[in-house]
C-alpha positions as MATLAB code, in Angstrom:
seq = 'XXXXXXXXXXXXXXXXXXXXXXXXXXXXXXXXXXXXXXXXXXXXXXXXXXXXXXXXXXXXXXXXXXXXXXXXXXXXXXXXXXXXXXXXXXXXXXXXXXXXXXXXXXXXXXXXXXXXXXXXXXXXXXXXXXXXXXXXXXXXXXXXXXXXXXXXXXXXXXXXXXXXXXXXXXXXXXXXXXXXXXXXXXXXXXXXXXXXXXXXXXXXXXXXXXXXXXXXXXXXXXXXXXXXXXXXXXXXXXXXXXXXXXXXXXXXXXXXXXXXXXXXX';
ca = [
      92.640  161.046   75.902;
      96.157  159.079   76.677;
      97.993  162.367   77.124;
     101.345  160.194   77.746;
     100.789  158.855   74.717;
      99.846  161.980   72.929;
     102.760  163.381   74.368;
     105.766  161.125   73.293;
     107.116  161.884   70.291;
     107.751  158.422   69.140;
     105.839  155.307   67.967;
     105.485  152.293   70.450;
     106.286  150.423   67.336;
     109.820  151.624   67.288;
     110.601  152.209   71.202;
     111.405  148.607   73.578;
     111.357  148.674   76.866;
     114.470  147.089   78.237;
     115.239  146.121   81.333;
     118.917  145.123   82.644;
     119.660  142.851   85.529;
     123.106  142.434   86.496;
     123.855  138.766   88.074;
     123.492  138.058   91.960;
     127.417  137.814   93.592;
     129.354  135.065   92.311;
     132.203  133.066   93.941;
     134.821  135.219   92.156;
     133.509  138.573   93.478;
     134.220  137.281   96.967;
     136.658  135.995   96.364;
     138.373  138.967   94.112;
     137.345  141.371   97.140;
     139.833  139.621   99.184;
     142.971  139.284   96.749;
     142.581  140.746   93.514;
     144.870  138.250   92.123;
     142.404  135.310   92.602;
     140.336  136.301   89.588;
     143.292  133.873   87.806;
     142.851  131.104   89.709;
     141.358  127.931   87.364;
     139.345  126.928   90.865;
     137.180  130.272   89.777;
     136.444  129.071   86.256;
     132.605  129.634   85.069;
     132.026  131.149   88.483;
     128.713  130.181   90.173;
     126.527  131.977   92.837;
     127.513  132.550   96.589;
     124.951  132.419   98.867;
     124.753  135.485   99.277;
     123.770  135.438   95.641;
     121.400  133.188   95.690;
     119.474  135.517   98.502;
     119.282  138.077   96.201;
     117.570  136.281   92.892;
     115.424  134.943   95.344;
     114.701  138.729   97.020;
     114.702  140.098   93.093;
     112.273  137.637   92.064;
     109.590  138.508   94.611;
     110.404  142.153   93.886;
     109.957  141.158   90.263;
     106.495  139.419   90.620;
     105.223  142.326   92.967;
     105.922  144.930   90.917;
     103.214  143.087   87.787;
     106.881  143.237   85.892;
     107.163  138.927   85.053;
     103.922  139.440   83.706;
     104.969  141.622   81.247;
     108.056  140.237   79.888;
     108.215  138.522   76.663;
     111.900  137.528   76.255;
     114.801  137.016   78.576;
     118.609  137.805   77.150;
     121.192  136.232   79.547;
     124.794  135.563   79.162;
     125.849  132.525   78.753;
     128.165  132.314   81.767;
     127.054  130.192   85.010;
     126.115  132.665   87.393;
     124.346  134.769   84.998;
     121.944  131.730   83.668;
     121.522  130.958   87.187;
     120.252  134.803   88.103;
     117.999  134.742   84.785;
     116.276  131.210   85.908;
     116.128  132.134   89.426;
     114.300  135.452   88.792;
     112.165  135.185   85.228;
     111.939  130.901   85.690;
     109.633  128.853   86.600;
     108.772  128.888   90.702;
     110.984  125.459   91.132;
     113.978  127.106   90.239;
     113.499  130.004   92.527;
     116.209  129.360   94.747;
     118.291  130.747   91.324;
     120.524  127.402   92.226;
     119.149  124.560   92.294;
     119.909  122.873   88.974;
     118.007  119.947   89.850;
     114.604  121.955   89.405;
     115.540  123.643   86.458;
     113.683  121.941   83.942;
     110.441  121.751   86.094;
     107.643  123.596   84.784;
     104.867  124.021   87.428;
     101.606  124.088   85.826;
      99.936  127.730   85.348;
     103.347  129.677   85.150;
     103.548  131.443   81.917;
     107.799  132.143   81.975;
     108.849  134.299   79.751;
     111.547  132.604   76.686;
     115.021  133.062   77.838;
     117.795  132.699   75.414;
     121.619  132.645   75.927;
     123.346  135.162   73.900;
     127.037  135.045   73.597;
     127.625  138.742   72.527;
     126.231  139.823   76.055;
     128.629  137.742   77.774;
     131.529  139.148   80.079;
     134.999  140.510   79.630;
     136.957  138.238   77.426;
     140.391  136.804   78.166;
     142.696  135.982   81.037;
     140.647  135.082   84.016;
     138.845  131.976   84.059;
     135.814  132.680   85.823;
     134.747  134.714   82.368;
     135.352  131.448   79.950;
     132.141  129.582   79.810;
     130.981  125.890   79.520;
     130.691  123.939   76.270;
     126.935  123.872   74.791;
     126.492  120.918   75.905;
     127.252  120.826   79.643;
     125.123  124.822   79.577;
     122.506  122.731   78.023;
     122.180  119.714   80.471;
     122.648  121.992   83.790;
     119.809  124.863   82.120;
     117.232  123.074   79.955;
     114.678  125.971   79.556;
     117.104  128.268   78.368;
     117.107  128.516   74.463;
     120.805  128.269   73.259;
     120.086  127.840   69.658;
     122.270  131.145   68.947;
     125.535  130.094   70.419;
     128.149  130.225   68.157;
     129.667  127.321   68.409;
     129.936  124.305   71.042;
     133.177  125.068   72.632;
     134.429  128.698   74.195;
     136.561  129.912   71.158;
     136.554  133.434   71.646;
     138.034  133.364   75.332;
     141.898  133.814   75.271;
     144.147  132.905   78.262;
     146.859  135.540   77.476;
     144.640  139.057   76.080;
     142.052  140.682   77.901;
     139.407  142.393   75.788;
     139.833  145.830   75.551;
     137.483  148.480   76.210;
     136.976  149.341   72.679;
     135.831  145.984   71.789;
     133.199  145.712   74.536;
     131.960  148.777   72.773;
     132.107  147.306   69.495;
     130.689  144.335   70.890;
     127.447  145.863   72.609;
     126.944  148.219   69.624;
     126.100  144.912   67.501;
     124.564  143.135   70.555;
     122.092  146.178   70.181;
     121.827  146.019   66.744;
     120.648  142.605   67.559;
     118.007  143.309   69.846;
     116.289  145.350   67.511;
     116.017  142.425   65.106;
     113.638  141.003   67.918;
     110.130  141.410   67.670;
     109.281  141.686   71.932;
     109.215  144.938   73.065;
     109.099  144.319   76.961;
     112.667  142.561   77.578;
     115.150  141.789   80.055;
     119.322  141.425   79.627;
     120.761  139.603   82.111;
     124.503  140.398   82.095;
     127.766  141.535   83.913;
     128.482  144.799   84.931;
     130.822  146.450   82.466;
     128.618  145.121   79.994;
     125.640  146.731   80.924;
     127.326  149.949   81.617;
     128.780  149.461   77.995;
     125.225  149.104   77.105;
     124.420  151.819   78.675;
     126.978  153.956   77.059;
     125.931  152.989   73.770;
     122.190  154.047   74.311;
     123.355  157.520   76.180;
     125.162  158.637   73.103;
     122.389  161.176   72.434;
     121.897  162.297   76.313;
     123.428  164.931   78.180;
     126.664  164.361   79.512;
     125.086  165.152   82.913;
     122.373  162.437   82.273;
     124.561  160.032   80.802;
     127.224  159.553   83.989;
     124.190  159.385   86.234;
     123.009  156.507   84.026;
     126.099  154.650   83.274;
     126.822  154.247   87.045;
     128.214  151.020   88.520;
     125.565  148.301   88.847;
     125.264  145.847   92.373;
     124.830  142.606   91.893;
     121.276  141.436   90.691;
     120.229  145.541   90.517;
     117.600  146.140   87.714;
     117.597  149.409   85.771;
     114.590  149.944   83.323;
     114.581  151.987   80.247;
     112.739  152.815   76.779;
     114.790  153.241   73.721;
     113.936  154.094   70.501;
     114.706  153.858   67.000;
     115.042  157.074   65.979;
     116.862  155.938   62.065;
     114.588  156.316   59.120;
     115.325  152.568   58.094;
     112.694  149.611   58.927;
     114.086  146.990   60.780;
     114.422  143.865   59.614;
     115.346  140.807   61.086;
     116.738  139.447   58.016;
     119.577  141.698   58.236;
     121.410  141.030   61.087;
     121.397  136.951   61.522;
     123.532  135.559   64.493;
     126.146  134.506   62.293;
     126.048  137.966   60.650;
     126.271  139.380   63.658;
     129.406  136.473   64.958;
     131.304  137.982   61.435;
     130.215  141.487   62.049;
     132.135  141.288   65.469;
     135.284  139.653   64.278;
     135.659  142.146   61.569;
     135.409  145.102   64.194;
     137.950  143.217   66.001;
     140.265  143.153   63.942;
     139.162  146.703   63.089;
     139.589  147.435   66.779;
     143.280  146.026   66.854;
     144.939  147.574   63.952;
];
C-alpha cells in the first residue's frame, strides 16, 4: 500500500507540482549593487545575464538533470524579459543552449533530448514601470533571439503595459499573480516550472501561503538568489472544476486591467 498516497488528503488530479526558478544575475543587479540609481539608466534596458549568471544556469542545469527533475517536467513558464528566457533555455533547453547565453544555439535541437515546452507569459513578468531593464523586447526581436520558446500568449507585439513615469505598486503585483495563478490552473501539466523575478515569485508565494501559518508563510516567502529553485505542491481545494475555457489569455489580459483600475481608485 502507497501510504503517502493514502495519506494525503487530496486528489493528484487537483494538486500541481510547481517549481519556481528565479533568473541567474543580470547586468542590472551588478550594476544596481553599486549605485542604486543605475536601475534608470536606458544602457540597462531588457537586462541580459552577467557572467556570473551564466555560471549559474549552467551549475542549475546539471543540478537540474541530476536530481531526475528535467525528466519530469512538462511545461516551462518564463517571463518574457531577456535574462529570464535566457535562464529558462539555459536550464530546461536543449544541451546547445546550455551555456544559458548563447543565442546562436538556441534553436538547435540535439537529437534524443526530450525539452520540456516553454512558453513566455507576460503576467509573470517583472515590476512594471520606470526602470528600463524591466520593459521587454517587441515579439518579434523575443522571437528571432529565442525560437523554442512558445510566445503565442503575448499580448500584443510591442511593450504596452510598461510606463516610464509609475512604478507598479505592490497591490497590483498581487492582483497580477492572483490571475497569473488562476491561469496556471487552466493548464493541464501538473509537473511545472515558473521562471521569474524575485518579487514575483515571492508574490506568488504570498498568494499560495494565504492558508498557512503565519510562521510557515515568512519562512516561505523569503528572498530568492538568483537562479534558486523552490519546489512546492498546491492544490485546488474550491468545489468548482476547472476549466480551461474560462480563463483565456485575453480574459485573463481584461481581467488584469479591470483590477487595475480596481487597484487605483
Amino acid at each position: 500500500m502507497n501510504t503517502t498516497a493514502a495519506q494525503f488528503p487530496y486528489p493528484w488530479q487537483r494538486c500541481k507540482i510547481i517549481h519556481l526558478v528565479r533568473h541567474g544575475q543580470a547586468m542590472h543587479n551588478v550594476e544596481g549593487d553599486k549605485d542604486h540609481n543605475a536601475l534608470l539608466s536606458p544602457h540597462l534596458f531588457d537586462a541580459q545575464l552577467s557572467p556570473l549568471g551564466l555560471q549559474q544556469v549552467c551549475k542549475l542545469r546539471k543540478e537540474v538533470h541530476a536530481r531526475g527533475l528535467f525528466k519530469r517536467i512538462e511545461l516551462v513558464v518564463t517571463s518574457p524579459l531577456y535574462r529570464t528566457m535566457q535562464t529558462a533555455i539555459g536550464v530546461f533547453g536543449n544541451e546547445s543552449s546550455a551555456d544559458g547565453g548563447n543565442t546562436d544555439n538556441f534553436s538547435a535541437k540535439p537529437g534524443g533530448l526530450d525539452c520540456p515546452q516553454i512558453m513566455a507569459v507576460e503576467l509573470c513578468r517583472d515590476r512594471l514601470g520606470v526602470r528600463p531593464c524591466d520593459m521587454r523586447r517587441t515579439v518579434s526581436e523575443c522571437e528571432a533571439l529565442f525560437p523554442s520558446i512558445d510566445f503565442s500568449m503575448m499580448d500584443g507585439e510591442d511593450d504596452s503595459v510598461w510606463n516610464p513615469d509609475i512604478r507598479e505598486p505592490e497591490e497590483e503585483i498581487a492582483a497580477r499573480m492572483v490571475l497569473f495563478m488562476n491561469w496556471l490552473w487552466t493548464r493541464p501539466e501538473q509537473e511545472i516550472v515558473i521562471v521569474s523575478h524575485g518579487i514575483i515569485l515571492q508574490q506568488i508565494l504570498k498568494v499560495l501561503g494565504n492558508d498557512c501559518h503565519q510562521a510557515v508563510s515568512s519562512a516561505l516567502c523569503q528572498r530568492f538568489d538568483n537562479c534558486e529553485l523552490r519546489s512546492v505542491v498546491i492544490v485546488d481545494k474550491s468545489p468548482r472544476a476547472v476549466d480551461s475555457t474560462l480563463c483565456s489569455s485575453r480574459d485573463v489580459a481584461k481581467q488584469q486591467h479591470v483590477l487595475r483600475e480596481e487597484v487605483s481608485n
